[in-house]
C-alpha positions, 0 to 999 in steps of 0.5 A: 915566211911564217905567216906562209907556212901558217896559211899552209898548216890551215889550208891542210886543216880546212882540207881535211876537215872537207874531205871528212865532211865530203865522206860524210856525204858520199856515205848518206847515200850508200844503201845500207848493206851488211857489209856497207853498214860495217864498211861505213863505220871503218870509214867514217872513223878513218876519214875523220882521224886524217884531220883530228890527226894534223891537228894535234901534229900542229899541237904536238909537244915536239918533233917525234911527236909531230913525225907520229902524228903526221905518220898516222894522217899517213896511215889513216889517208892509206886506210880510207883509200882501202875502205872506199875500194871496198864498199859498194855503191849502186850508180854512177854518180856514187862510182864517180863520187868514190872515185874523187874521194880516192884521188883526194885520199891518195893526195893527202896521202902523199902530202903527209909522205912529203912533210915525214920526209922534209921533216926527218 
């Protein structure tokens, strides 16, 4: 049963650490705007903080420490999903790459949703 719920804590690991990258990339093909430009760093840094985040939860020093962490990954999923509504993309297939950035957003949002609550 450990060595499971280990492979889950990694799977979440790896996902986040896509997610991220999957930012990344979405974002190099953003024209550069004013506002995109700001917008991309806003995201850039929320979307990243989401797996630097679960990480250090699977380091913390104990229970509340772990609960904080994993309510910032909670938080920051939130945040990015703002930030990808707002910025501005000039094509379809960047209109269809925000999209399922979003969805992927909103899942890991309510994946951090559930372990605060399994955890209290």
């Amino acid at each position: 049963m450990k060595k499971i719920q280990n492979s889950k804590q990694y799977d979440l690991e790896d996902r986040t650490l896509k997610f991220s990258k999957d930012i990344i990339k979405f974002l190099k093909t953003i024209s550069g705007t004013l506002a995109n430009n700001e917008i991309i760093k806003q995201l850039i840094r929320s979307s990243c903080s989401v797996g630097a985040n679960y990480i250090e939860a699977n380091e913390s020093l104990g229970k509340k420490d772990f609960l904080m962490r994993i309510k910032i990954c909670r938080k920051e999923s939130k945040e990015t999903i703002y930030w990808l509504k707002l910025i501005e993309t000039k094509n379809n297939g960047g209109e269809k790459k925000r999209e399922y950035l979003i969805k992927e957003a909103t899942e890991l949002m309510k994946i951090f949703g559930s372990i605060i609550e399994k955890s209290k």
